[in-house]
DSSP file (Angstrom, degrees, kcal/mol; ACC not computed):
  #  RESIDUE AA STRUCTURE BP1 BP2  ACC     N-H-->O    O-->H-N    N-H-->O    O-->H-N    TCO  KAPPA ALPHA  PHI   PSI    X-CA   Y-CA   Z-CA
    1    1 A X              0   0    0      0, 0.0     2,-0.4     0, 0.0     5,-0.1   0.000 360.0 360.0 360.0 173.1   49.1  -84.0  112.8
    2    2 A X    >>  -     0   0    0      1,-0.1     4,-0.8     0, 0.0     3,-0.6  -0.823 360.0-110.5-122.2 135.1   51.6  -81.9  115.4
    3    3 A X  H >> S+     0   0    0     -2,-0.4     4,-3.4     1,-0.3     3,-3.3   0.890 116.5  62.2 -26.5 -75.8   50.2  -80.3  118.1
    4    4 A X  H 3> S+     0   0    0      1,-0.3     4,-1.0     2,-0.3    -1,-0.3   0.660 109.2  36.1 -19.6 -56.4   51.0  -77.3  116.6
    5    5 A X  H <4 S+     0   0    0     -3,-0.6    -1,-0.3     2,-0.2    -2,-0.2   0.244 109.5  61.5-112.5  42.4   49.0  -77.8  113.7
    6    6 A X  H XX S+     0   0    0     -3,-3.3     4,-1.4    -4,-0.8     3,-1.2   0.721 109.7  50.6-102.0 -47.8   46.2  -79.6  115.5
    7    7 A X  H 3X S+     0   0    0     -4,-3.4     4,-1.3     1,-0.3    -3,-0.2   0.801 110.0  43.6 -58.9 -28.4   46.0  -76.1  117.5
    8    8 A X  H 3< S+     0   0    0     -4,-1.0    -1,-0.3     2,-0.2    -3,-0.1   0.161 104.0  60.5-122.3  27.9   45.8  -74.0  114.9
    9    9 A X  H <> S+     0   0    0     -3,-1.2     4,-2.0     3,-0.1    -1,-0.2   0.515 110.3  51.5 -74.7 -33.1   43.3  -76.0  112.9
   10   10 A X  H  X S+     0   0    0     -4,-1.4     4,-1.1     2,-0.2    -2,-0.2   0.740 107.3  46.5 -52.2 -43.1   41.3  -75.3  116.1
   11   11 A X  H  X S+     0   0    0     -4,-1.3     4,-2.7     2,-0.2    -3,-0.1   0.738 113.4  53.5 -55.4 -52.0   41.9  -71.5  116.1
   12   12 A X  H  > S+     0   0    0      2,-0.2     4,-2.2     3,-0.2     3,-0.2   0.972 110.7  44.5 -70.1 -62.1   41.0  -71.6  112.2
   13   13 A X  H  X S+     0   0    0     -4,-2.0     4,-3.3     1,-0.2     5,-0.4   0.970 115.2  51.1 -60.8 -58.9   37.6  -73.4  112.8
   14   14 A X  H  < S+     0   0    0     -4,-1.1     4,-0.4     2,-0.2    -2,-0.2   0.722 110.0  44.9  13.2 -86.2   37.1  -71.1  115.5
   15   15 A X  H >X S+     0   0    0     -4,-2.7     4,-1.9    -3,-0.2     3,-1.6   0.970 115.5  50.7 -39.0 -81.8   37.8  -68.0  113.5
   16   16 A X  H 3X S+     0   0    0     -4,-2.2     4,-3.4     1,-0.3    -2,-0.2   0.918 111.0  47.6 -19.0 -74.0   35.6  -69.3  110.7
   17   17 A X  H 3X S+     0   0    0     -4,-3.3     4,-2.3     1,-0.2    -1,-0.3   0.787 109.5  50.0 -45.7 -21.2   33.0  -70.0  112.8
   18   18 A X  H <> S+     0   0    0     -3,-1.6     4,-4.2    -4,-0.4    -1,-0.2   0.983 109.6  50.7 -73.6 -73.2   33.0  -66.6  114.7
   19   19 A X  H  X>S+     0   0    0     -4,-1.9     4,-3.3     2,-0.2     5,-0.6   0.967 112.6  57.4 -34.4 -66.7   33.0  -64.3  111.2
   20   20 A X  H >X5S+     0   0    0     -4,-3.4     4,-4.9     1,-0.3     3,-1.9   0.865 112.1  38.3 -27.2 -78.6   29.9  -66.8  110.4
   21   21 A X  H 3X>S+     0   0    0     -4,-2.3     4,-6.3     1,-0.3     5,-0.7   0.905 116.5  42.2 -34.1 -67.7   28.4  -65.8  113.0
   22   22 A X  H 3X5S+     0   0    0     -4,-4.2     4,-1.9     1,-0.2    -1,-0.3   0.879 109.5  65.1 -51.4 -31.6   29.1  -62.2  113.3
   23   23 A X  H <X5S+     0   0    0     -4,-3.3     4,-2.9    -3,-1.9    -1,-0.2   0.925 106.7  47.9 -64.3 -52.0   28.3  -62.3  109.2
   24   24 A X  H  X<S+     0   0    0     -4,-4.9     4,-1.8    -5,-0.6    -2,-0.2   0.984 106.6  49.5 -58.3 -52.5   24.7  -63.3  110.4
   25   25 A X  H  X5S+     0   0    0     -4,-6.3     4,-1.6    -5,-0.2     5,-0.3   0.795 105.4  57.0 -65.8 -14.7   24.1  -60.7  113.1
   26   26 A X  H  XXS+     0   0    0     -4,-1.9     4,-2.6    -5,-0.7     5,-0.5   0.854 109.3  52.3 -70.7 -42.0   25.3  -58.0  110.4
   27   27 A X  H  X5S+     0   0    0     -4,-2.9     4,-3.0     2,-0.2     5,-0.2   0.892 115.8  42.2 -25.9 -77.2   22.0  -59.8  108.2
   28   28 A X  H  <5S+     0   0    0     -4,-1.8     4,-0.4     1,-0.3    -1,-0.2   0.530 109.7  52.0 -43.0 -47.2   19.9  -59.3  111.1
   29   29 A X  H  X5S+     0   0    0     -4,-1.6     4,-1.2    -5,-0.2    -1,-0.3   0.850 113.6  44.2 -72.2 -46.2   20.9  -56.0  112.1
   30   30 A X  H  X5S+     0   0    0     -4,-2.6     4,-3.5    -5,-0.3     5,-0.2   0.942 104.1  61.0 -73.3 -23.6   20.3  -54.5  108.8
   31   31 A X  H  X<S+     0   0    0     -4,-3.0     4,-1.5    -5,-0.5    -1,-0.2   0.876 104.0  48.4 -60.8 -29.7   17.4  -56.1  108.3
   32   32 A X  H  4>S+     0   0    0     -4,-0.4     5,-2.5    -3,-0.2    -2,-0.2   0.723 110.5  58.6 -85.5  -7.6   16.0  -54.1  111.7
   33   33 A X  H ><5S+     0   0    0     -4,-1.2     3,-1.0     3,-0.2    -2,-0.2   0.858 104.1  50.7 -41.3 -60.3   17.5  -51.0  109.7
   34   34 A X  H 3<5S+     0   0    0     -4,-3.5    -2,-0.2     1,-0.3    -3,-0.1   0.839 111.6  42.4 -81.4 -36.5   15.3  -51.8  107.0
   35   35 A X  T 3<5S-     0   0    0     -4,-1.5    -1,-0.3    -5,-0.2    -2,-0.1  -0.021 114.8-114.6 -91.8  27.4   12.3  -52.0  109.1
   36   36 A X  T < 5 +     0   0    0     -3,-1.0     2,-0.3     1,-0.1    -3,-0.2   0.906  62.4 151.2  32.0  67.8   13.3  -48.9  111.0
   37   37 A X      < -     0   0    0     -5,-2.5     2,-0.4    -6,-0.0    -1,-0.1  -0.707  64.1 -89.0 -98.6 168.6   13.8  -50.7  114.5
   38   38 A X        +     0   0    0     -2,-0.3     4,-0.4     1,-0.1    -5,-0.1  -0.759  48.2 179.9 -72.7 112.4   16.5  -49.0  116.8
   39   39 A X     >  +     0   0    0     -2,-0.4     4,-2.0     2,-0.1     5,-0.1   0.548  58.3  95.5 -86.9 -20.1   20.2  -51.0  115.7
   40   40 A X  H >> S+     0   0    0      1,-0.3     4,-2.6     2,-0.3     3,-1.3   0.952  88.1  45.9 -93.4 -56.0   22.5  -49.1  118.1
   41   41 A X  H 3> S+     0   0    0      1,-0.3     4,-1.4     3,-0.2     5,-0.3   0.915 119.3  42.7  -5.5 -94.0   22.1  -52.1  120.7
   42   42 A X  H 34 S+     0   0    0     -4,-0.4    -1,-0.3     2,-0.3    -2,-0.3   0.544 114.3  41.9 -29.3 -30.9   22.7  -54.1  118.2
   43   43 A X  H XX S+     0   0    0     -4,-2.0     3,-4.4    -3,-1.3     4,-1.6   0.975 113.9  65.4 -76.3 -62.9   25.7  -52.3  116.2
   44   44 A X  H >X S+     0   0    0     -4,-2.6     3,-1.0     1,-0.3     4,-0.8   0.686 105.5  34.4 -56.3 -71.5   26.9  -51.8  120.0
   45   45 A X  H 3X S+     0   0    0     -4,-1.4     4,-1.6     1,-0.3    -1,-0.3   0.280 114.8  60.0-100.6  10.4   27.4  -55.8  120.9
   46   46 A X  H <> S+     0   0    0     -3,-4.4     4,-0.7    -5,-0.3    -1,-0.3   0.565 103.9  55.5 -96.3 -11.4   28.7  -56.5  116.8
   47   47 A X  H <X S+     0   0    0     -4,-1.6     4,-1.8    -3,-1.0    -2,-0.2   0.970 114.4  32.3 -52.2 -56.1   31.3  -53.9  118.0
   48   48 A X  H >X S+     0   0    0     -4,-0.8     4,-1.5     2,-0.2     3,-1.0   0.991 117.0  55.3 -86.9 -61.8   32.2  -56.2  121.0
   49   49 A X  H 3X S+     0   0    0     -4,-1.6     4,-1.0     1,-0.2    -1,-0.2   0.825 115.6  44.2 -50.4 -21.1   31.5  -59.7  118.8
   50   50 A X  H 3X S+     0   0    0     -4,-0.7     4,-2.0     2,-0.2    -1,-0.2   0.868 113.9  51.7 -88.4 -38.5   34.2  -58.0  116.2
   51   51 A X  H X< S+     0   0    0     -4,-1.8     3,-0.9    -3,-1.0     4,-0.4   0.999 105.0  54.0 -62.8 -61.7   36.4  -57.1  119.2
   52   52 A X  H 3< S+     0   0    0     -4,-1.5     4,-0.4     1,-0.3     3,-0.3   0.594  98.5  62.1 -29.2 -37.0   36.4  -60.4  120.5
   53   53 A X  H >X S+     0   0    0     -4,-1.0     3,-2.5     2,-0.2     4,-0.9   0.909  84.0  78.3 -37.3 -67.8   37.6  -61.9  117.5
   54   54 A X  H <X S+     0   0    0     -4,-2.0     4,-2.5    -3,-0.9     3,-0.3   0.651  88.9  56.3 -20.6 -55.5   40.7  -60.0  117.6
   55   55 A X  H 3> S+     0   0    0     -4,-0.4     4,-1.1    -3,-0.3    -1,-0.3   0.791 104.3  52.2 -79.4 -52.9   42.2  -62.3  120.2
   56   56 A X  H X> S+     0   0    0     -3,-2.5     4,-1.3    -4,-0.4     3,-0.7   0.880 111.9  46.0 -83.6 -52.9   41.7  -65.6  118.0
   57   57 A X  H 3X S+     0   0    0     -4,-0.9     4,-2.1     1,-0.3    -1,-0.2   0.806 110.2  50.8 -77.1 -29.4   43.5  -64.1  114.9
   58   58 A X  H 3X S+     0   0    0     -4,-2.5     4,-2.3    -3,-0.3    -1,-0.3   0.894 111.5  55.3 -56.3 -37.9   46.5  -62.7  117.0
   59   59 A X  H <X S+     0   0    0     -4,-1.1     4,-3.0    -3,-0.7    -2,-0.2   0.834 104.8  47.2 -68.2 -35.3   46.3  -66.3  118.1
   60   60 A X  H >X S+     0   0    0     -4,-1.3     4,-1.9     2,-0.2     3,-0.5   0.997 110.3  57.4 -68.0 -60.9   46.6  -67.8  114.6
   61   61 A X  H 3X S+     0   0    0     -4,-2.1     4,-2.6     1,-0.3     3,-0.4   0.793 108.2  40.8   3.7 -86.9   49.5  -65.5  113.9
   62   62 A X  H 3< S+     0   0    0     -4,-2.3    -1,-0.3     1,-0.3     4,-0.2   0.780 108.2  60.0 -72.8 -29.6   51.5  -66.5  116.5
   63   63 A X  H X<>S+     0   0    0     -4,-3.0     3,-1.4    -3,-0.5     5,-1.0   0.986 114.5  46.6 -52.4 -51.6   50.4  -70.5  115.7
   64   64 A X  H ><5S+     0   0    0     -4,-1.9     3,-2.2    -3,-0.4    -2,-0.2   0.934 112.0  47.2 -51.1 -62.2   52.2  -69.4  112.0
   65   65 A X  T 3<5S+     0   0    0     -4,-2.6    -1,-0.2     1,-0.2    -3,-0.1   0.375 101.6  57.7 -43.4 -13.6   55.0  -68.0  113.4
   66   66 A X  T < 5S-     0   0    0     -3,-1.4    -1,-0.2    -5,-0.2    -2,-0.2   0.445 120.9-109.9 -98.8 -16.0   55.7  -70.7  115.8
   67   67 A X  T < 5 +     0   0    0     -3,-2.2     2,-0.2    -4,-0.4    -3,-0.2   0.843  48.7 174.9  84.4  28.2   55.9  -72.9  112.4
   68   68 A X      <       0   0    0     -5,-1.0    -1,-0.2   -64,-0.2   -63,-0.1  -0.476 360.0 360.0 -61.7 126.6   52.9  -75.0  112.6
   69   69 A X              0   0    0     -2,-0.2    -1,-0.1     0, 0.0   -64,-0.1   0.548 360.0 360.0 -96.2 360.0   52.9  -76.9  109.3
């Protein structure tokens, strides 16, 4: 593999992994919905885990764009 798409096989697992993640704390938080706990914490730091993200997918982008095969 080329740097290039050794990086942005890195970026892609990355990304995967992240969504996973975030996919789980959305479970978790509606499950404390369902059992009428207070979510807003909770909503509040999948706000930031979904913000955080951003920066990895901008990243992949620009790995595409650069012509990583």
């Amino acid at each position: 593999m080329t740097p290039k798409r050794d990086d942005l096989t890195v970026v892609e697992q990355r990304i995967r992994a992240a969504k996973e993640y975030i996919y789980q704390q959305e479970r978790l938080i509606e499950q404390l919905a369902d059992e009428a706990n207070n979510t807003g914490d909770a909503f509040a730091l999948l706000n930031i885990l979904n913000r955080a993200l951003r920066p990895f997918e901008r990243h992949q982008l620009l790995l595409d764009r650069l012509g990583a095969p």
